[in-house]
C-alpha positions, 0 to 999 in steps of 0.5 A: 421787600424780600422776606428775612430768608432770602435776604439772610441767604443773599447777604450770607452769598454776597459775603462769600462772593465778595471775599472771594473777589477780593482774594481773586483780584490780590493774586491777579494784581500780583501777576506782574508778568501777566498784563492781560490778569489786570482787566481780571483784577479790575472786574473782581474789585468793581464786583466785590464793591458791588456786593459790600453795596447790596450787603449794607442794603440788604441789612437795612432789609432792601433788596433794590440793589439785588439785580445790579449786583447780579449783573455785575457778578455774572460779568466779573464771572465772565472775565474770570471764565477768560483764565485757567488760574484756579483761583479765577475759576474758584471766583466765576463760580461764587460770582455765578452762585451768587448772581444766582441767589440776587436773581432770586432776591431781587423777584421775592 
């Protein structure tokens, strides 16, 4: 079980990632004109849901789910990586902070 701080600090990254995410994946949804931003949008949802997931863990003070959710933001990343929307660039980074942080959390 992680101490207090980095469970506050992990919830406070997947809160953010998972805001970001869903912004990420309304505005892919909306390209209409640009299939290939699907496989964006898609890879932004699994991730926000993923994120909500290790909220509601870590607010019972379980970090179990902490390296799952690191995994699935460091690929939503990657496929965010793939685009030159700002808004994609905007999410790869929070998912990449926030990958960061659940690494952290999943070792304390």
């Amino acid at each position: 079980m992680a101490n207090t701080a980095t469970l506050d600090r992990c919830i406070e990254s997947c809160t953010s990632c998972e805001k970001e995410c869903r912004s990420c994946a309304s505005e892919c949804r909306g390209m209409t004109d640009k299939p290939e931003m699907v496989d964006c949008a898609r890879a932004c949802e699994m991730c926000a849901s993923e994120c909500a997931r290790t909220v509601q863990a870590m607010e019972r003070g379980s970090n179990d789910n902490c390296s799952k959710c690191a995994s699935m933001c460091e690929k939503c990343a990657a496929e965010c990586d793939k685009y030159d929307h700002e808004m994609c660039k905007h999410c790869a980074q929070s998912c990449r902070d926030c990958a960061e942080i659940c690494r952290e959390s999943a070792a304390a």
